[in-house]
C-alpha positions as CSV (number, residue, x, y, z in Angstrom):
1,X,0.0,0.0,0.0
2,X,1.4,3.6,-1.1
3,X,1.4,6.0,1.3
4,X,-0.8,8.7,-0.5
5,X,-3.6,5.8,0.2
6,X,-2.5,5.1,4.1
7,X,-2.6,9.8,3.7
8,X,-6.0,9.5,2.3
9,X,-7.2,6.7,4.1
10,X,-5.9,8.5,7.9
11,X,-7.6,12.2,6.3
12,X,-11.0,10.3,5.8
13,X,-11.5,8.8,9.0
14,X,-10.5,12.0,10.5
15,X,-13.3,13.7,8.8
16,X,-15.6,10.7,9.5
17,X,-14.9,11.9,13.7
18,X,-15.1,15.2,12.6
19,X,-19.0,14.9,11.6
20,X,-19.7,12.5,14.4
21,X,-18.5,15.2,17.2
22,X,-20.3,17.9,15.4
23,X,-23.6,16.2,15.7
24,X,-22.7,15.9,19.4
25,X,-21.6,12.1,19.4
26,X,-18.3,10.6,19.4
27,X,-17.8,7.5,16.9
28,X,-17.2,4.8,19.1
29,X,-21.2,5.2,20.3
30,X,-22.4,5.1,17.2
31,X,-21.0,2.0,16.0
32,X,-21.4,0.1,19.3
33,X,-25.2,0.5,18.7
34,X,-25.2,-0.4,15.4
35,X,-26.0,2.9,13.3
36,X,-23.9,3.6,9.6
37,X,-24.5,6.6,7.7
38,X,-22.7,8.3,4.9
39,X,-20.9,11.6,6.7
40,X,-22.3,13.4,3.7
41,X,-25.8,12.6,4.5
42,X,-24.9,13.1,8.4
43,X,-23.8,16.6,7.5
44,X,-26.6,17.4,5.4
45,X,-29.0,16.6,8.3
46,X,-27.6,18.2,10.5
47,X,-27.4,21.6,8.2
48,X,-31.2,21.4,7.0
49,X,-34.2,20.7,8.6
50,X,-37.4,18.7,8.3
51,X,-34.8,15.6,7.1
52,X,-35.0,12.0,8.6
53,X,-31.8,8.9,8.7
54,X,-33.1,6.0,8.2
55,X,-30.8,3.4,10.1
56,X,-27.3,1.6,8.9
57,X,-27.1,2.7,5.5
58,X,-30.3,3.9,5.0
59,X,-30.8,7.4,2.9
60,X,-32.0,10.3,3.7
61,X,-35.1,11.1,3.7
62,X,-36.9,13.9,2.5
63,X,-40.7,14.9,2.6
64,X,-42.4,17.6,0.8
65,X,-46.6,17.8,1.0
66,X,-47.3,13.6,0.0
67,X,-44.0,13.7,-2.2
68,X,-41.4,11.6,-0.4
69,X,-37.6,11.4,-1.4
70,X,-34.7,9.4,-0.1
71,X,-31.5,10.7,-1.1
72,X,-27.9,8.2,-1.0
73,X,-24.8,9.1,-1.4
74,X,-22.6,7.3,-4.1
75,X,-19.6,8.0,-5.8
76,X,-21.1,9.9,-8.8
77,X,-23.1,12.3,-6.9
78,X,-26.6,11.6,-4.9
79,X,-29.1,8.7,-5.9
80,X,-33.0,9.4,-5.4
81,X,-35.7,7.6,-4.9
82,X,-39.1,8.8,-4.9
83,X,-42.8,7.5,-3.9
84,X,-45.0,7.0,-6.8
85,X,-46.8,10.3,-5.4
86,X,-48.0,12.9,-8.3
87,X,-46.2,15.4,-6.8
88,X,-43.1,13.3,-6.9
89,X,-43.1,12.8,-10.1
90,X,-44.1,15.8,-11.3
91,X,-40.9,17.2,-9.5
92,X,-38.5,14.8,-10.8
93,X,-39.8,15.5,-14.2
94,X,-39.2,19.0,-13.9
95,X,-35.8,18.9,-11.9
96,X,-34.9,16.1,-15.3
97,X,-36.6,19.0,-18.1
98,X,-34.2,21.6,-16.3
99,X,-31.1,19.2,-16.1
100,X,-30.7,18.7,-12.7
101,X,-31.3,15.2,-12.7
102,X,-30.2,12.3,-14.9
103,X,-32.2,9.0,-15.2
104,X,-30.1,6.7,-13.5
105,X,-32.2,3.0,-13.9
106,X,-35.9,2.1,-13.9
107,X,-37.2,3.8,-11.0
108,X,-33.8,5.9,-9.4
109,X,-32.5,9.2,-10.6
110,X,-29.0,10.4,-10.1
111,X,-27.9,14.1,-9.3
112,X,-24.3,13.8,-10.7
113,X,-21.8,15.7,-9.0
114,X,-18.6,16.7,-11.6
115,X,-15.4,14.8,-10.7
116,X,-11.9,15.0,-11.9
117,X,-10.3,12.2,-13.9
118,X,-9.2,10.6,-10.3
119,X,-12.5,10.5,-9.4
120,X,-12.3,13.1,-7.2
121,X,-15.1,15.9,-6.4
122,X,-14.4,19.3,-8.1
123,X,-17.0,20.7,-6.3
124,X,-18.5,20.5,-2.6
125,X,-20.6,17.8,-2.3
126,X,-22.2,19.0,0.9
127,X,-22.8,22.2,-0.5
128,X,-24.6,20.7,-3.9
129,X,-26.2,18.2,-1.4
130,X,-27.6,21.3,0.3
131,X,-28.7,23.1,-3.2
132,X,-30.4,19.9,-4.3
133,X,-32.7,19.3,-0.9
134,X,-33.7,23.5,-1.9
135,X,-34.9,22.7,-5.7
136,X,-36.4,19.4,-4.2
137,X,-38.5,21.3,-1.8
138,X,-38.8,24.2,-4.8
139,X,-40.2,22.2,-7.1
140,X,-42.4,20.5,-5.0
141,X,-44.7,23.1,-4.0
């Protein structure tokens, strides 16, 4: 193993404890009972409101009026799901007409976040994460 892996392996846990002790709970609790989230989806709960986390590995979820979203994080960018609500659909279609959203399979859409050829977020994926959960709720009404 190189050691700009062991570097970026050591930086990522770091920021892993980072988000736990913001939210108010050190790491070790978290695992003993069981709980596994995405720090990205951590962060974006704890930065917006009205969100839910469903438990180990679960996404996030988001409801607007019947409209329900959950929202994972995967390396390309953030997946959604939605119900089969009218206002759910209606959104997505609109959030796909204006390009925010890509189809991603049969029933999931992708929010692709731009990466560099390693891979690697140009942008801040919190931040997008953030802008995202505002056209959801946007669009929704």
């Amino acid at each position: 193993m190189n050691i700009t892996l062991l570097a970026m392996m050591l930086f990522c846990l770091v920021k892993i404890n980072m988000v736990f002790t913001i939210i108010g709970r050190d790491m070790t609790s978290m695992i003993s009972i069981g709980n596994h989230w995405s720090p990205f989806l951590l962060e974006l709960k704890a930065q917006s409101s009205n969100l839910l986390l469903d438990k180990y590995g679960g996404g996030l979820k988001l409801s607007v009026h019947k409209a329900i979203y959950y929202i994972y994080c995967i390396s390309e960018g953030y997946l959604i799901e939605i119900n089969k609500s009218r206002t759910a659909q209606n959104t997505i279609q609109k959030m796909l007409d204006k390009g925010f959203l890509e189809e991603y399979n049969d029933d999931d859409y992708l929010f692709r976040i731009k990466q560099n050829e390693n891979d690697v977020d140009v942008d801040d994926r919190i931040e997008l994460g953030l802008d995202l959960i505002k056209i959801m709720r946007k669009f929704s009404k």
